[in-house]
C-alpha positions as CSV (number, residue, x, y, z in Angstrom):
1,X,-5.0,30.7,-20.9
2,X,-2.9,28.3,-22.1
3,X,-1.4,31.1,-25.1
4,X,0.5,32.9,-22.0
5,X,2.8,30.6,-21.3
6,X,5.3,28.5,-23.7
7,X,3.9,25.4,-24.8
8,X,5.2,21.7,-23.7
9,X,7.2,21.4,-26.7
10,X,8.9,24.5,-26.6
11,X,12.6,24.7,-25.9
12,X,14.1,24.9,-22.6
13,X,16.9,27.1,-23.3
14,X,17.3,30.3,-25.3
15,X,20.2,31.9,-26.8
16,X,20.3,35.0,-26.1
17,X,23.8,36.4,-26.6
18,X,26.0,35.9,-29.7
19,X,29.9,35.5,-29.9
20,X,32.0,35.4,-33.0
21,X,35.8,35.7,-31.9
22,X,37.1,32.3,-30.6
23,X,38.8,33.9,-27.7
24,X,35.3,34.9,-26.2
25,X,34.2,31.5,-26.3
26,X,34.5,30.5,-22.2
27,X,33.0,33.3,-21.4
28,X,29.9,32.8,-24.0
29,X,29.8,29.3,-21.7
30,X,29.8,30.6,-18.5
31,X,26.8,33.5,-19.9
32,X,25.6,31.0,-21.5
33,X,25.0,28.4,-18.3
34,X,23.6,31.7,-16.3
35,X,21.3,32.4,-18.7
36,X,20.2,28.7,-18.9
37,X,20.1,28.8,-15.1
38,X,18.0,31.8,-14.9
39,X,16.0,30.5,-18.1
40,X,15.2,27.4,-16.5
41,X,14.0,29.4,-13.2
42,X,11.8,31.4,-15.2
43,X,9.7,28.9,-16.8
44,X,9.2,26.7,-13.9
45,X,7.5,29.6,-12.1
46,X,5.4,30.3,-15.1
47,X,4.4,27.0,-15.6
48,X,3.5,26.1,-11.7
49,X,1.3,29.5,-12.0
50,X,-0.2,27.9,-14.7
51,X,-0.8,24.6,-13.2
52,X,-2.3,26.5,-10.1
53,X,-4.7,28.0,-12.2
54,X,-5.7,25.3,-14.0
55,X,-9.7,24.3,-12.8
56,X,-9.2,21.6,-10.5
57,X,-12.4,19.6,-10.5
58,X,-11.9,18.0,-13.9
59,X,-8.5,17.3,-13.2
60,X,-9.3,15.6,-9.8
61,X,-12.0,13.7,-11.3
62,X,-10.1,12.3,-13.8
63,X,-7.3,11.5,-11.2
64,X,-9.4,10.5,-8.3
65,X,-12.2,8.1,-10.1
66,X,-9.2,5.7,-11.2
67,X,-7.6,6.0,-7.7
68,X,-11.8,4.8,-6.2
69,X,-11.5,1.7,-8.8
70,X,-8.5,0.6,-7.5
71,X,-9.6,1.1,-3.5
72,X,-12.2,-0.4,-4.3
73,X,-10.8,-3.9,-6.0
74,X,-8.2,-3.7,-2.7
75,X,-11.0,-4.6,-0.4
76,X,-12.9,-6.7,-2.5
77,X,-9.9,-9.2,-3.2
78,X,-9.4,-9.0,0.8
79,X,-12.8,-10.2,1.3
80,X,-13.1,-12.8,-1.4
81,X,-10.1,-13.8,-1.2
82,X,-10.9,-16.8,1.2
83,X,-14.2,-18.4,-0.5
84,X,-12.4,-17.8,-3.9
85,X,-9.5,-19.9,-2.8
86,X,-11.9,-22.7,-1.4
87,X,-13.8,-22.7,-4.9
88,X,-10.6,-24.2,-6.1
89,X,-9.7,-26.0,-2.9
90,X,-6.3,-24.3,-2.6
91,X,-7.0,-22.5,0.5
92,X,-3.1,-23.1,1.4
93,X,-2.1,-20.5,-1.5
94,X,-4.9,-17.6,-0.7
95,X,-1.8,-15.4,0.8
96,X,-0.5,-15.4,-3.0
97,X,-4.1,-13.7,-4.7
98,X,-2.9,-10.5,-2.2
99,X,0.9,-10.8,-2.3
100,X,0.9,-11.7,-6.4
101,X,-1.0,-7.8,-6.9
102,X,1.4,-6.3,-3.8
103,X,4.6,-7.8,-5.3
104,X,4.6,-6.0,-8.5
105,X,2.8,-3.2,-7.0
106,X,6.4,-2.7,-5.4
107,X,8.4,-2.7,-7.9
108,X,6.6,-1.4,-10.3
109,X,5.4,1.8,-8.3
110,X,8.5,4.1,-8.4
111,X,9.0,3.6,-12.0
112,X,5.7,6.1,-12.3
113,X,7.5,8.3,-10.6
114,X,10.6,8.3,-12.9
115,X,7.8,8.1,-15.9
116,X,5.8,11.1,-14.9
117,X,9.0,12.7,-14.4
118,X,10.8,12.0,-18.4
119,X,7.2,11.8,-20.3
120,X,4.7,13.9,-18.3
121,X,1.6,12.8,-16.1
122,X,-0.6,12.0,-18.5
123,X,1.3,9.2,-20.1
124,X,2.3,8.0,-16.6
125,X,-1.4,7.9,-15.5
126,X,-2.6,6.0,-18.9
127,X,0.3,3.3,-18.3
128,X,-1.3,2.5,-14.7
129,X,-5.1,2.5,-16.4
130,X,-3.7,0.0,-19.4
131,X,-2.0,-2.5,-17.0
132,X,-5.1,-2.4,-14.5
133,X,-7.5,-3.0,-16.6
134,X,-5.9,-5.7,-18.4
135,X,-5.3,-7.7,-15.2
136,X,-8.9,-7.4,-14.4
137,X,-9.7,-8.8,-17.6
138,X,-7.5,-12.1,-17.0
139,X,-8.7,-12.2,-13.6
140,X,-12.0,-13.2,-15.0
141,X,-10.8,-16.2,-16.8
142,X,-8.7,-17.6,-13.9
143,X,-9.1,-21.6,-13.5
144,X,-7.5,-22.3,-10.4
145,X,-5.4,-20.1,-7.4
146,X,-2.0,-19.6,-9.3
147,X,-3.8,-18.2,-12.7
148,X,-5.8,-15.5,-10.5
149,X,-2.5,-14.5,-9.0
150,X,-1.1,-14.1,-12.4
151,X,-3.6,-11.5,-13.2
152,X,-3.5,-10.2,-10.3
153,X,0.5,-9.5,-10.8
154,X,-0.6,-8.0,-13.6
155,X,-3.3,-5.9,-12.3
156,X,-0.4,-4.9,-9.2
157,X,1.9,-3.5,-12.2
158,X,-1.0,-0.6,-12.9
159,X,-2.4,-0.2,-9.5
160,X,0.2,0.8,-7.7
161,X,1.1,4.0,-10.7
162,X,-2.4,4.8,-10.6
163,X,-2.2,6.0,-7.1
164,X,0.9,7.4,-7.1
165,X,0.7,9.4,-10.3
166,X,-2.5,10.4,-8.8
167,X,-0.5,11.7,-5.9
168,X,2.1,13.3,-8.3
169,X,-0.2,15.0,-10.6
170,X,-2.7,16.6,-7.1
171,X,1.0,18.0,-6.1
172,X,1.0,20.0,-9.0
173,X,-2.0,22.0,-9.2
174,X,-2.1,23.0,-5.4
175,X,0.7,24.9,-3.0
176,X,2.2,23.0,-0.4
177,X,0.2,24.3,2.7
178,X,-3.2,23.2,1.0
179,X,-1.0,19.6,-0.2
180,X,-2.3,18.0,3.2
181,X,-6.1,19.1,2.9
182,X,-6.2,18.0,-1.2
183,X,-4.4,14.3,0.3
184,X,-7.2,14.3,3.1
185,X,-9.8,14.7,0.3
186,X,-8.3,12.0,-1.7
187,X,-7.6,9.7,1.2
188,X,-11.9,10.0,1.4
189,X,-12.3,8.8,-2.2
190,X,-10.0,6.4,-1.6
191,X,-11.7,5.0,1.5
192,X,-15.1,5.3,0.1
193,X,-13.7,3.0,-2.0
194,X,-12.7,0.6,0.3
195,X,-15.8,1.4,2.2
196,X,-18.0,-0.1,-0.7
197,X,-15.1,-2.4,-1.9
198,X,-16.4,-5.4,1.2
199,X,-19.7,-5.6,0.8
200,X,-20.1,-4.8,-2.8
201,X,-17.5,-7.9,-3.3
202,X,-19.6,-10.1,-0.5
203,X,-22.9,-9.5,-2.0
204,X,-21.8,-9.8,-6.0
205,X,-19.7,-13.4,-5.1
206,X,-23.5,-14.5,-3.5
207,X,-25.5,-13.6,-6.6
208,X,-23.6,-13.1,-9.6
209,X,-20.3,-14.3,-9.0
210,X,-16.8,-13.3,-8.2
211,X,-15.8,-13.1,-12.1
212,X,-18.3,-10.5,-12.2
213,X,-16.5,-7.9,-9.7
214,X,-13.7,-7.6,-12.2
215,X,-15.3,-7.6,-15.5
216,X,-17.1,-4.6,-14.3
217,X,-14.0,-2.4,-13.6
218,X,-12.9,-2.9,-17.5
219,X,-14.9,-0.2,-19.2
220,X,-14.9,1.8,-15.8
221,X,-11.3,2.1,-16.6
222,X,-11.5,2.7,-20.2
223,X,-14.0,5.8,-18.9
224,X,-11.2,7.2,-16.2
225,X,-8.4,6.7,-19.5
226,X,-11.2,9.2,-21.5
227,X,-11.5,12.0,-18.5
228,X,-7.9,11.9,-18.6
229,X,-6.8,12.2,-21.4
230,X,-9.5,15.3,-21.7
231,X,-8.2,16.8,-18.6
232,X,-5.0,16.3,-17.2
233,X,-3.3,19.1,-19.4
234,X,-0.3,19.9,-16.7
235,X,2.7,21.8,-18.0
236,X,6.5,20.9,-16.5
237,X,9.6,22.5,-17.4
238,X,11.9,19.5,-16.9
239,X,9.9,17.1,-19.3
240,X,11.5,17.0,-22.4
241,X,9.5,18.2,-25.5
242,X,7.0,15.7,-27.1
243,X,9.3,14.3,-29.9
244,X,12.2,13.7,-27.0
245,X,9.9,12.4,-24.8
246,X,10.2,8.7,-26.5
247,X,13.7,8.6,-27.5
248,X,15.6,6.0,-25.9
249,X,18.2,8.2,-24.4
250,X,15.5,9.9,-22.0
251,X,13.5,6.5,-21.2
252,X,16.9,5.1,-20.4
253,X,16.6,6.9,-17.3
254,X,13.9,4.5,-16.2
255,X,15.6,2.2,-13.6
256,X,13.7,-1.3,-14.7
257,X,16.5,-3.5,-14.4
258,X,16.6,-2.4,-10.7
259,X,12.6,-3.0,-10.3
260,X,13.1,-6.5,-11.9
261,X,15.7,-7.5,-9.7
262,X,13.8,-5.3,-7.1
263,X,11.2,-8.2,-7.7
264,X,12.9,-11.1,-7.6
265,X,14.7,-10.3,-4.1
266,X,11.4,-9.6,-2.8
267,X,9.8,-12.7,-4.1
268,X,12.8,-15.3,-3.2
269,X,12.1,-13.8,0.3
270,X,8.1,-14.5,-0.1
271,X,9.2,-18.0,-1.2
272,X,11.8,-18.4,1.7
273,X,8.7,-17.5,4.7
274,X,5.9,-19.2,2.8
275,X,6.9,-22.4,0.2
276,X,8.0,-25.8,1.2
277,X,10.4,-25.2,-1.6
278,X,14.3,-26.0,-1.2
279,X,15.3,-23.2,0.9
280,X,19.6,-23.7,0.1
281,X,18.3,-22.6,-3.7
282,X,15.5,-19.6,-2.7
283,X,18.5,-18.6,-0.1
284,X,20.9,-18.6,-3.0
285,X,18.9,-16.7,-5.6
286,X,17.6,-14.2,-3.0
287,X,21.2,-13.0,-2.4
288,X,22.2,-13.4,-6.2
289,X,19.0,-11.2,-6.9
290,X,19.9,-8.4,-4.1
291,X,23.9,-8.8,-5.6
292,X,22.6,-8.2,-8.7
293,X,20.2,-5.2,-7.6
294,X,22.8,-3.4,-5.5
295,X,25.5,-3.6,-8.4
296,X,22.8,-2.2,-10.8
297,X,21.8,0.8,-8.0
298,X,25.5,1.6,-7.9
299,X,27.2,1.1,-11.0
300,X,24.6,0.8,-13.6
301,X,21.6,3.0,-13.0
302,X,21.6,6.3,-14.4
303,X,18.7,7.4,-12.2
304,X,18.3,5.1,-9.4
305,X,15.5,3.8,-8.3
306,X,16.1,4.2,-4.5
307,X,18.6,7.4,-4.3
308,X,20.7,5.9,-1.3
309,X,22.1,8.9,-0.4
310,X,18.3,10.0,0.7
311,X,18.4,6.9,3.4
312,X,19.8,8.8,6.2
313,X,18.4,11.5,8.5
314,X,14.8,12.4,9.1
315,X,14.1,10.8,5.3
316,X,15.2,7.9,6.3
317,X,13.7,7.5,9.8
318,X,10.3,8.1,7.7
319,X,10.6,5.9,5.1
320,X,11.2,3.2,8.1
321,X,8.4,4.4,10.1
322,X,6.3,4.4,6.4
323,X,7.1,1.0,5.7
324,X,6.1,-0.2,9.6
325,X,2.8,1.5,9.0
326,X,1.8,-0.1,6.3
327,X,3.0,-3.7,7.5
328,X,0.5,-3.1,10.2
329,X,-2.6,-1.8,8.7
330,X,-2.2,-4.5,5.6
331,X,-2.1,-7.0,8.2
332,X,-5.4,-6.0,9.4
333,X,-6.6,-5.4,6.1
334,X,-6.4,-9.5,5.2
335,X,-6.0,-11.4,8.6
336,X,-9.5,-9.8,9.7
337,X,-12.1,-10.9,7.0
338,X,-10.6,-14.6,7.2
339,X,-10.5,-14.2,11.6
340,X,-14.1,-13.4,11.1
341,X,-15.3,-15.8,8.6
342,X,-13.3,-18.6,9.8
343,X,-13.8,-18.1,13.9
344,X,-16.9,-16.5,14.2
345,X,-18.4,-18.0,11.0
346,X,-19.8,-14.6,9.9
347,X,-20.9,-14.4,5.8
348,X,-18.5,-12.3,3.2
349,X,-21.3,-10.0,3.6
350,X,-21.3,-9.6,6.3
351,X,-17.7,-9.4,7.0
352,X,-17.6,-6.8,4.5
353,X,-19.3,-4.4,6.8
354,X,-16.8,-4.9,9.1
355,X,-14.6,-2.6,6.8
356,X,-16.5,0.1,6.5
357,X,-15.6,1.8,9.9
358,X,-11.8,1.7,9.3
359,X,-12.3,3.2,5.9
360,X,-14.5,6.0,7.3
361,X,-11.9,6.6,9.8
362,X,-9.1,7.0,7.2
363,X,-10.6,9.3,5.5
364,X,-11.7,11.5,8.6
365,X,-7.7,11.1,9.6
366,X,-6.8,12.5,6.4
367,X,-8.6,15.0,7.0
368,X,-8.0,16.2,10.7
369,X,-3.8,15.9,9.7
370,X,-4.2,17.6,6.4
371,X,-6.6,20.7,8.2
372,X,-3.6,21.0,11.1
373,X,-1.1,21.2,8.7
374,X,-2.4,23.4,7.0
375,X,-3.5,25.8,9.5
376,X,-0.4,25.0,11.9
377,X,1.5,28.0,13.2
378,X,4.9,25.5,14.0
379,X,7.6,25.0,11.5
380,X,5.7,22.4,9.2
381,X,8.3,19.4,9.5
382,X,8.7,19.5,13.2
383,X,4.7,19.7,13.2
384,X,5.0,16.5,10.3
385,X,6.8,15.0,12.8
386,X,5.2,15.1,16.0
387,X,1.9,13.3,14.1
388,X,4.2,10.6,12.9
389,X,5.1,9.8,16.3
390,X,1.2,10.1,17.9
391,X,0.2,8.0,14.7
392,X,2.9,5.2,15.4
393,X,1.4,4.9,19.0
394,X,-2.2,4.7,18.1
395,X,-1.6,2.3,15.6
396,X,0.3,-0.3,18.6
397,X,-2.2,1.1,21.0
398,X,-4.9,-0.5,18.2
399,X,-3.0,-3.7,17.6
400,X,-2.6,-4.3,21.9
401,X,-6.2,-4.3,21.9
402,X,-7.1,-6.0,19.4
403,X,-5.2,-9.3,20.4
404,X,-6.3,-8.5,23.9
405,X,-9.8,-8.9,22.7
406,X,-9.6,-11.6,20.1
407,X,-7.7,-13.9,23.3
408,X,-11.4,-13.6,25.2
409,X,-13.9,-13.6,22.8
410,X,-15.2,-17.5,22.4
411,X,-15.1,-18.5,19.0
412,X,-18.6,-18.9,17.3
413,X,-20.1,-22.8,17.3
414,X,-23.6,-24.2,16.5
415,X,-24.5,-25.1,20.2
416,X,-22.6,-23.3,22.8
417,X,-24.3,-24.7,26.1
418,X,-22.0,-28.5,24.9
419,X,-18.9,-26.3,24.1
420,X,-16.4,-26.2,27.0
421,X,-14.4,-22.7,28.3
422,X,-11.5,-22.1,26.4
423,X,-10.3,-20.1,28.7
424,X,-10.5,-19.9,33.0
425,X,-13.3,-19.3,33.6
426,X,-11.9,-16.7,36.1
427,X,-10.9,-14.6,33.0
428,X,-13.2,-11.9,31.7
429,X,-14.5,-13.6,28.3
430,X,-17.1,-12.5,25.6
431,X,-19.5,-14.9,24.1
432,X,-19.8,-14.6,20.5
433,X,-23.0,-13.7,20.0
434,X,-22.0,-10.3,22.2
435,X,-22.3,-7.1,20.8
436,X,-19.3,-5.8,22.8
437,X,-16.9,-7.6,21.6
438,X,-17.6,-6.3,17.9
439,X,-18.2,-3.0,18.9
440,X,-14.4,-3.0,20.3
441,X,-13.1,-4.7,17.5
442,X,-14.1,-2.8,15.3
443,X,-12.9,0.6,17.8
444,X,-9.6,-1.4,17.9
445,X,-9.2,-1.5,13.8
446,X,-10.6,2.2,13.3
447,X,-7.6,3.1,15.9
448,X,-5.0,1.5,13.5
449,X,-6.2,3.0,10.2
450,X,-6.5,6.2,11.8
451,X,-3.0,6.0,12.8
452,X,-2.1,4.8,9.5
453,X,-3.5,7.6,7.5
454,X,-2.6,10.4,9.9
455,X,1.2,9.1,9.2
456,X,0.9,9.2,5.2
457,X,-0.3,12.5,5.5
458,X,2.5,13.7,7.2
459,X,4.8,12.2,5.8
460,X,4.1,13.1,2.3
461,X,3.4,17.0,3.2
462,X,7.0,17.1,4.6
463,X,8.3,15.4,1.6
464,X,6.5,17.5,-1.1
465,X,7.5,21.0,1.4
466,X,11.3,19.7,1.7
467,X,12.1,18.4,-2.3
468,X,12.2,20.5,-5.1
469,X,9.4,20.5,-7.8
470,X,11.8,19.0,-10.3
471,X,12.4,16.3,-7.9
472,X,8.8,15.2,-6.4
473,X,7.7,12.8,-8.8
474,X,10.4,10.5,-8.2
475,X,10.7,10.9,-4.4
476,X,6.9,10.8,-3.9
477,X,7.4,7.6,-6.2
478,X,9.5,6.2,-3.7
479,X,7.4,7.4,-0.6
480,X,4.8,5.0,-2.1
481,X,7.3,2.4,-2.6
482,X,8.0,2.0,1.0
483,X,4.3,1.8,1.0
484,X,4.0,-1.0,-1.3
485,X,6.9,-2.7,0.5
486,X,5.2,-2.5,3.8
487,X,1.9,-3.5,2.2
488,X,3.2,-6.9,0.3
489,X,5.2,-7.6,3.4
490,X,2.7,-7.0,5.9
491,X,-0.2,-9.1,3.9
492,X,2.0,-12.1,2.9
493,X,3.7,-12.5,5.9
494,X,0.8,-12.0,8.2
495,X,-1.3,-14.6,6.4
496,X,2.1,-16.5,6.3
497,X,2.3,-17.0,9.7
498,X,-1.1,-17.6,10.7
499,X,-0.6,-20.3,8.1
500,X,2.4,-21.8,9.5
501,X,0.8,-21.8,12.6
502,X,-2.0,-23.3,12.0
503,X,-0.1,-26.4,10.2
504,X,1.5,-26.7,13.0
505,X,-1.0,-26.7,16.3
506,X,-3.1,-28.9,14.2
507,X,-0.5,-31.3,13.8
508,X,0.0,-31.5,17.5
509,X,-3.6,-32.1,18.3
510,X,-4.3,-34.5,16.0
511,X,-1.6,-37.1,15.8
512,X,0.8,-35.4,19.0
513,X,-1.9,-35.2,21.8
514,X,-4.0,-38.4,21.4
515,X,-4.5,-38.5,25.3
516,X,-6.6,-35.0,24.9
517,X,-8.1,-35.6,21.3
518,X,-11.3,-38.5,21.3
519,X,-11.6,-38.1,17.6
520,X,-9.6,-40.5,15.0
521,X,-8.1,-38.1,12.6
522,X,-6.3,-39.6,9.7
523,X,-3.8,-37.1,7.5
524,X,-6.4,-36.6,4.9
525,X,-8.5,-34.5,7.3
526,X,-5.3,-32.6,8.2
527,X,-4.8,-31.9,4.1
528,X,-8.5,-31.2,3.7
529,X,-8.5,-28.5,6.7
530,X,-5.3,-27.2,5.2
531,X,-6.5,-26.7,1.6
532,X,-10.1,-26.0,2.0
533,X,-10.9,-24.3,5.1
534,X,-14.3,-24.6,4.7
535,X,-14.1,-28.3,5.7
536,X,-13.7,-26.8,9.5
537,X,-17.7,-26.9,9.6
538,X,-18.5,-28.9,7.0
539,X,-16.6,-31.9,8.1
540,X,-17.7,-34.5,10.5
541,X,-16.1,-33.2,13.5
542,X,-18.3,-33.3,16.6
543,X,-19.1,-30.3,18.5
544,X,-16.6,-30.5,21.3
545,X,-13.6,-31.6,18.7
546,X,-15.4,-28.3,16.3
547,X,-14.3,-26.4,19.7
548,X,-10.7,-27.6,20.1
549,X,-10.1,-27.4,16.4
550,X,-11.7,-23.3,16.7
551,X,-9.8,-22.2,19.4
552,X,-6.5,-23.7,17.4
553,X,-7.7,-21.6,14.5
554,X,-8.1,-18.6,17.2
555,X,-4.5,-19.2,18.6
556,X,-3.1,-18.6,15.0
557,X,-4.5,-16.0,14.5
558,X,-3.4,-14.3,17.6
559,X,0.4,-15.6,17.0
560,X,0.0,-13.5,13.3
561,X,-0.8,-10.3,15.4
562,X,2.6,-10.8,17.0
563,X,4.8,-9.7,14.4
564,X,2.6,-6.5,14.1
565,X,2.8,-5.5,17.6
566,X,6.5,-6.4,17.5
567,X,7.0,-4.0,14.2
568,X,4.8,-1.1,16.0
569,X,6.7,-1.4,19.0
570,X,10.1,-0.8,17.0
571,X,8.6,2.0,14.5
572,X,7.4,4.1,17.7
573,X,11.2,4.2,19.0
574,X,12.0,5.4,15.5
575,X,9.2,7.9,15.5
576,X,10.0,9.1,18.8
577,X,13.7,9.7,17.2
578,X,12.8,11.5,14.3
579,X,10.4,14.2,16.6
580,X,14.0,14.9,18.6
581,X,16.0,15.2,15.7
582,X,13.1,17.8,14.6
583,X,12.7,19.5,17.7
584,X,16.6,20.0,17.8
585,X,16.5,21.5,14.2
586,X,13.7,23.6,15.2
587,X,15.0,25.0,18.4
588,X,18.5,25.3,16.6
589,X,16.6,27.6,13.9
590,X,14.9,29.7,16.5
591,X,17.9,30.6,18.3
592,X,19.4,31.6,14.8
593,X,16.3,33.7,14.3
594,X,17.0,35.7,17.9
């Protein structure tokens, strides 16, 4: 099939007129530019008919099996996370294992989009594939917290391209109307991914180690770099041919001093929120680094990697309400494997399981926005954008609930009938060993996820059905950097927080509240609860102090979710924006029509 259509390599343009007198040289210009014009058109059609009929189930395999790897480690990290830090009794640094991989999943995410744009998806893919698998091979070796978040960093760099050239690539092959249904079927591999990503991680760190989980994924990934480079065969008329492909004047396009600096301003703010480092220098070298990332966007950059000019109207309202979204449901994501391990003293296992439902429910979200979409008889943005809004308020809806509930469930300890309320007793409480509680819990977190993938969905079908072919791999890059941004954010400074919080109430009640406190705590059980959590119930607490010290624990975590609720409160005001500006524009075009 392939013999119908110009190859990759073939020009562009074609000459098709030839002029000999200098005086009929403008016009030969001006025919010249039409005929390039009309040229260009040409072969774009032929070569998205061709993508359209290329078979799809090889080329989603190939796409889709990396994009399951990477789900998959996600969840794992988030449940390990804790007893890995604890091995090396540097609990007070586990919020770096997920920001390190977030952080350079951020900057480094867009740049696939620019990639796939100048070299072509396949090379774009096989980057992401390298990088991943490399820092899963480190990860293995790591001796203490800071080396696993090196190799993490390194793992971020290819994560974050493998989903969104997997994104990229599925745009393609399919037409816009069937782009939502193909993003609800990857938005199932992804979550069976995450699905499996909990337990699998909680039962291979209690038999054959946490080193284990990541040596695994190595030749898994060497296998999706084989399917792809078999199968991904997609043609795109404005990717240079193969020998300009690697010339410096086209991968000069690549923005990477604007990711670097991209890095380093959202890094000096990680460092402000979460390190007892001087905070005149991080100040300093945050705004140096944003200086030095605006000048580059402005003046520098010959392809930016966030087009400003994008960051107003309906765009920009959804790139805020992306980046909200994704603060929240990351938040989740890590604040409720260490809630339940720490508080109600469940195994990694166990609190593996406790992932599963969210997962199941983002894929079945997927699913439901992608099938409206598709079938939807309303002008497709205005329809985008009433689901944004409803998925805003599920996801606050979620969060509300979830605090409600984790303020009256009693944190778990050995012998209950010693333990005192922690709340009046004229409050409506649940006892830990309750079924309830967890089977609203887990209700509450299936709510947010569901609300978070409705609102991908949407937003990336309006995206792909408002930019122009040419154009989506870079602007679906930067969709899924306002993802990444919301994710490192949300993670870090939810686990930030809680941190912070905890430092602090346990200060008070150990050396500030003596009156209320029987026990004689010295600072070296503060610095041992602070840097190996497991110490809570393996110290030498009694059970009433084990109380008062748990519901401290409980009251940070419940000051985290604030931030969250704060965040969904503000992106359901922008939501609720962007469905007026939409109705307006669709009423607007209706009257037109009549």
């Amino acid at each position: 099939m392939s013999g119908d259509y110009p190859d990759e390599s073939t020009s562009l343009l074609t000459e098709s007129t030839n002029y000999s007198s200098s005086e009929n040289l403008q016009a030969a210009d001006v025919d010249n530019k039409n005929n390039t014009k009309v040229t260009q058109k040409t072969l774009d059609e032929q070569y998205h008919e061709y993508n359209l009929s290329l078979p799809k189930i090889p080329i989603l395999f190939s796409l889709w099996m990396g994009s399951f790897l990477s789900a998959l480690d996600g969840t794992v990290v988030a449940n390990i996370m804790n007893p890995v830090a604890e091995e090396f009794q540097q609990s007070e640094l586990k919020h770096w294992i997920a920001t390190s991989y977030l952080l350079t999943n951020t900057a480094f995410q867009p740049l696939y989009g620019k990639l796939s744009d100048i070299t072509g998806r396949k090379f774009a893919l096989l980057t992401a594939h390298f990088f991943f698998g490399l820092g899963c091979f480190l990860t293995c070796f790591a001796q203490n917290v800071p080396q696993f978040a090196i190799a993490r960093a390194i793992c971020g760099i290819g994560g974050g391209g493998i989903n969104a050239s997997s994104s990229i690539a599925v745009s393609d092959i399919c037409t816009t109307r069937e782009r939502g249904i193909y993003q609800g079927y990857a938005n199932i591999v992804f979550s069976t991914g995450q699905l499996l990503g909990g337990p699998l991680g909680g039962f291979l760190l209690s038999t054959v180690g946490w080193r284990a989980v990541f040596a695994i994924q190595v030749p898994l990934l060497a296998t999706c770099s084989f399917f792809a480079i078999r199968n991904i065969n997609i043609k795109l008329s404005h990717v240079p041919p193969r020998h300009e492909r690697f010339t410096w004047a086209n991968l000069s396009r690549i923005d990477l001093g604007g990711s670097i600096t991209l890095v380093f301003t959202i890094s000096g703010i990680l460092f402000l929120t979460s390190s007892e480092w001087n905070k005149v220098v991080l100040s300093v070298f945050t705004l140096i680094s944003f200086t030095i990332f605006m000048f580059i966007e402005l003046c520098v950059a010959k392809e930016r990697i966030i087009p400003f000019e994008l960051l107003k109207g309906s765009f920009g309202l959804s790139s805020i309400a992306t980046v909200i979204s994704s603060f929240i449901i990351y938040g989740d994501i890590f604040r409720s494997p260490i809630y339940l391990q720490l508080v109600q003293n469940m195994g990694v296992t166990m609190t593996g399981l406790y992932l599963i439902p969210p997962s199941i429910t983002t894929a079945l979200g997927s699913l439901f926005t992608g099938a409206i979409l598709r079938k939807t008889k309303l002008d497709l943005a205005h329809c985008a954008s009433s689901l944004i809004m409803i998925a805003t308020g599920l996801q606050l809806f979620g969060l509300v609930m979830s605090y409600w509930l984790v303020c009256r469930v009693q944190p778990y300890v050995p012998i209950t009938d010693t333990v005192k309320v922690f709340l009046s007793p004229a409050m409506w409480q649940f006892a830990s060993s309750s079924i309830w509680w967890k089977l609203i819990y887990i209700i509450a977190l299936c709510i947010v996820s569901f609300g978070y993938a409705t609102l991908l969905v949407a937003t990336l079908v309006s995206i792909v059905f408002s930019i122009e072919r040419s154009q989506q791999g870079t602007i679906t890059g930067i969709f899924y950097l306002w993802r990444s941004i919301g994710n490192v954010l949300g993670a870090s400074l939810t686990l930030v927080v809680f941190e912070k919080s905890l430092a602090s109430k346990l200060w008070f009640y150990m050396f500030e509240n003596k009156k209320h406190n029987p026990f004689d705590f010295t600072k070296k059980h503060f610095s041992r609860l602070i840097s190996d959590s497991s110490y809570l119930r393996n110290g030498p607490f009694p059970i009433d102090t084990l109380g008062d010290l748990l519901g401290i624990y409980r009251g940070a975590f419940l000051d985290s979710y604030l931030p969250n609720i704060l965040l969904a409160a503000i992106g359901l005001v922008i939501t609720i924006i962007l469905y007026r500006l939409h109705t307006k524009k669709s009423q607007l075009a209706t009257a037109t029509q009549v």
